[in-house]
C-alpha positions as CSV (number, residue, x, y, z in Angstrom):
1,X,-54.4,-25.1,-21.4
2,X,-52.7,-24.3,-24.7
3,X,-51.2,-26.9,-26.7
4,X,-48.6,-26.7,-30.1
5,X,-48.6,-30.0,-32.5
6,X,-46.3,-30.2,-34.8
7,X,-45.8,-33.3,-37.2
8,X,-44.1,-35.1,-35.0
9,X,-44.2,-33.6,-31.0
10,X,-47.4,-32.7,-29.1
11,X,-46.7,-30.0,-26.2
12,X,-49.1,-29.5,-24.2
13,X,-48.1,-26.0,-22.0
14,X,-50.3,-25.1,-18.9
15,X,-50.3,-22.3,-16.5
16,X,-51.7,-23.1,-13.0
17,X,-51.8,-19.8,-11.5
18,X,-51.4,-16.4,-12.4
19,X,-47.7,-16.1,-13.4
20,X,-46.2,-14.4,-16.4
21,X,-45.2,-17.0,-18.5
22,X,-44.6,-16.6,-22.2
23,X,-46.6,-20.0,-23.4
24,X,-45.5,-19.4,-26.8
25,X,-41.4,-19.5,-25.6
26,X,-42.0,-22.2,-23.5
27,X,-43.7,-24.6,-26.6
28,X,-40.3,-23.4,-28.2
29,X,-38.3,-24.7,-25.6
30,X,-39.7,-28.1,-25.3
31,X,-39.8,-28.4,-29.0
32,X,-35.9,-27.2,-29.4
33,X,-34.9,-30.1,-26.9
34,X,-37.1,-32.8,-28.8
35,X,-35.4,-31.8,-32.1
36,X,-31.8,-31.1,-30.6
37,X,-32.2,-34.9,-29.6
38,X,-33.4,-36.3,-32.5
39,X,-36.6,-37.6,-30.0
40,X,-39.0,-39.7,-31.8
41,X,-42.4,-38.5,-32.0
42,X,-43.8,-37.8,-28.7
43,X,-46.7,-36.1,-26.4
44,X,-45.3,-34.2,-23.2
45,X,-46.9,-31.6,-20.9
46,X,-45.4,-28.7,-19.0
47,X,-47.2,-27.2,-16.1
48,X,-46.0,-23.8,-14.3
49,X,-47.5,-24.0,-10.9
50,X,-46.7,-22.7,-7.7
51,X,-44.3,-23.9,-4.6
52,X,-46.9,-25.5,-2.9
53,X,-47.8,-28.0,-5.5
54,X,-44.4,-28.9,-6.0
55,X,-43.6,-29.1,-2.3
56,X,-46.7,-31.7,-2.3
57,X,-45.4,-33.5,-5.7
58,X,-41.5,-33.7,-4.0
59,X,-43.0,-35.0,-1.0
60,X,-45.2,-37.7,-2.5
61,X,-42.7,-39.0,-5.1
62,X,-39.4,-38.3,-3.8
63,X,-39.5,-38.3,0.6
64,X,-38.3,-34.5,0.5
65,X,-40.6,-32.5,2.6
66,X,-39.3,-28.9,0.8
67,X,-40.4,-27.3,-2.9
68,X,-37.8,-27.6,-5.6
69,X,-38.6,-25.9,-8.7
70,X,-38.9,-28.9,-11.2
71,X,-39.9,-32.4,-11.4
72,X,-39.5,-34.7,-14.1
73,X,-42.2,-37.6,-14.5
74,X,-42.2,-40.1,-17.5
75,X,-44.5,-42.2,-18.5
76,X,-43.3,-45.3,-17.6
77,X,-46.6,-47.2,-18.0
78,X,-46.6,-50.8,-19.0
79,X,-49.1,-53.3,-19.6
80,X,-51.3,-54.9,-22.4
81,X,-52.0,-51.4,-23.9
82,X,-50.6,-50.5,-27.4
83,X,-50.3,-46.8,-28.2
84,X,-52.1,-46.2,-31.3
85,X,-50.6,-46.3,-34.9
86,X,-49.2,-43.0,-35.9
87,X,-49.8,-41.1,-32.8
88,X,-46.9,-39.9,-30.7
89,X,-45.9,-42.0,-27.4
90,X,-46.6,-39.9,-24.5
91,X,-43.1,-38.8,-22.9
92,X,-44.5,-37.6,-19.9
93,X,-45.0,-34.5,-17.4
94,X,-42.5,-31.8,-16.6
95,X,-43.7,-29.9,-13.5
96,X,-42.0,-26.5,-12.8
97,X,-42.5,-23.5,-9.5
98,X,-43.2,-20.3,-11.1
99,X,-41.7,-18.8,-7.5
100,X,-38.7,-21.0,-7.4
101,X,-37.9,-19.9,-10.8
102,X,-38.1,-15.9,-10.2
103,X,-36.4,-16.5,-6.9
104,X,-33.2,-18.4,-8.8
105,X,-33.6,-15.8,-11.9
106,X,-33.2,-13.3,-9.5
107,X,-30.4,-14.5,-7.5
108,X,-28.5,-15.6,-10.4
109,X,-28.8,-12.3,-11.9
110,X,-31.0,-13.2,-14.9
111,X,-34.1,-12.8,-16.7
112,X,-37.3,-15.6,-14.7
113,X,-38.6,-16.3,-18.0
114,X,-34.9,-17.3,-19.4
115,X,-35.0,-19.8,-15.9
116,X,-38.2,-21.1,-17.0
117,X,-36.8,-22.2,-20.1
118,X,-33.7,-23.5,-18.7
119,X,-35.7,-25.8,-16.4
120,X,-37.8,-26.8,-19.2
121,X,-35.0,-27.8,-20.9
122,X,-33.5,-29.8,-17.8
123,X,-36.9,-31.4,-16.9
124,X,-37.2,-32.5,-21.1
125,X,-33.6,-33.6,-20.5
126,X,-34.8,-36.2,-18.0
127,X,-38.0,-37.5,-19.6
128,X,-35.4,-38.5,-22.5
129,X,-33.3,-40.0,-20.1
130,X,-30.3,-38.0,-18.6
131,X,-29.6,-38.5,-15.3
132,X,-27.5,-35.7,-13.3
133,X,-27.1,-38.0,-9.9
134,X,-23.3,-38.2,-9.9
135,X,-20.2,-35.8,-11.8
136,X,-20.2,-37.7,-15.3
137,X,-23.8,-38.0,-16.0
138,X,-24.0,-34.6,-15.2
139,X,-21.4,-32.9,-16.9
140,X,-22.8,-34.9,-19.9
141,X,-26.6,-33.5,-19.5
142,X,-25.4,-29.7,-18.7
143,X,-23.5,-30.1,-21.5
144,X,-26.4,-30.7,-23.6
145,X,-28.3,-28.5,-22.0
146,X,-26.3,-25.6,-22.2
147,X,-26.0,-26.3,-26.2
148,X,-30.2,-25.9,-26.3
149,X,-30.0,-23.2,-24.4
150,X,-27.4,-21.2,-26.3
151,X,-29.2,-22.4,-29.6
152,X,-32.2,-20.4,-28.4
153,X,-30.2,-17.5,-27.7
154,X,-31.0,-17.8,-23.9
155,X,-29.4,-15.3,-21.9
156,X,-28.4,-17.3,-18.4
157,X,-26.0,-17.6,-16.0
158,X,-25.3,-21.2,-15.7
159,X,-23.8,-22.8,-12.1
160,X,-20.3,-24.3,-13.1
């Protein structure tokens, strides 16, 4: 577990497995996004883990019986508790397949840590409320994600 506070965001990065991942670029990432969108202050974690957990997580939460290589889950608690003063609201938990990752790097013919980043992006996207179920509200959140990205000098090939 390796986590990055700054003033106003708390990232909390963890690596479930053995995969390469650059914690360091992906704190960067989430941070980038929060800032890009002018985010209030806010706690979120990011977890690498493999297709099996994912598969398990899409299951569970969504009725697909396949992996997919993120999921988005805020924290939409409610209920009698207050957060406490000056402490940042926790956003929620982005949930990304190291293997589904390489496997889309590859076949789009970049880098799997540039992938990473660009589902980090995506998955930080939804926690802050994009939506990508239909062509407007999509257009709209690729849009904004491919401004982070080309901010951080990500080198991707993004679907049109």
């Amino acid at each position: 577990m390796d986590k990055a506070f700054t003033e106003d965001y708390w990232i909390d990065v963890q690596v479930d497995g053995d995969w390469p991942v650059d914690v360091e670029l992906m704190h960067k990432t989430a941070l980038a996004t929060l800032v890009h969108q002018e985010s209030p202050a806010v706690e979120v974690a990011v977890v690498i883990s493999g297709d099996e957990a994912l598969h398990d997580l899409n299951l569970r939460y969504r009725g697909v019986d396949a992996p997919t290589d993120v999921l988005a889950f805020a924290n939409e608690t409610r209920g009698p508790f207050v957060g406490a003063s000056g402490q940042p609201h926790y956003l929620g938990d982005i949930i990304i397949s190291y293997p589904r990752a390489a496997a889309q790097a590859t076949e789009a013919g970049h880098a799997a840590l540039a992938e990473l980043q660009l589902l980090v992006v995506h998955g930080m996207l939804h926690l802050l409320g994009y939506d990508d179920q239909d062509d407007v509200a999509r257009a709209e959140m690729w849009g904004v994600q491919e401004a982070i990205l080309d901010a951080l000098d990500v080198e991707i090939t993004l679907p049109e």
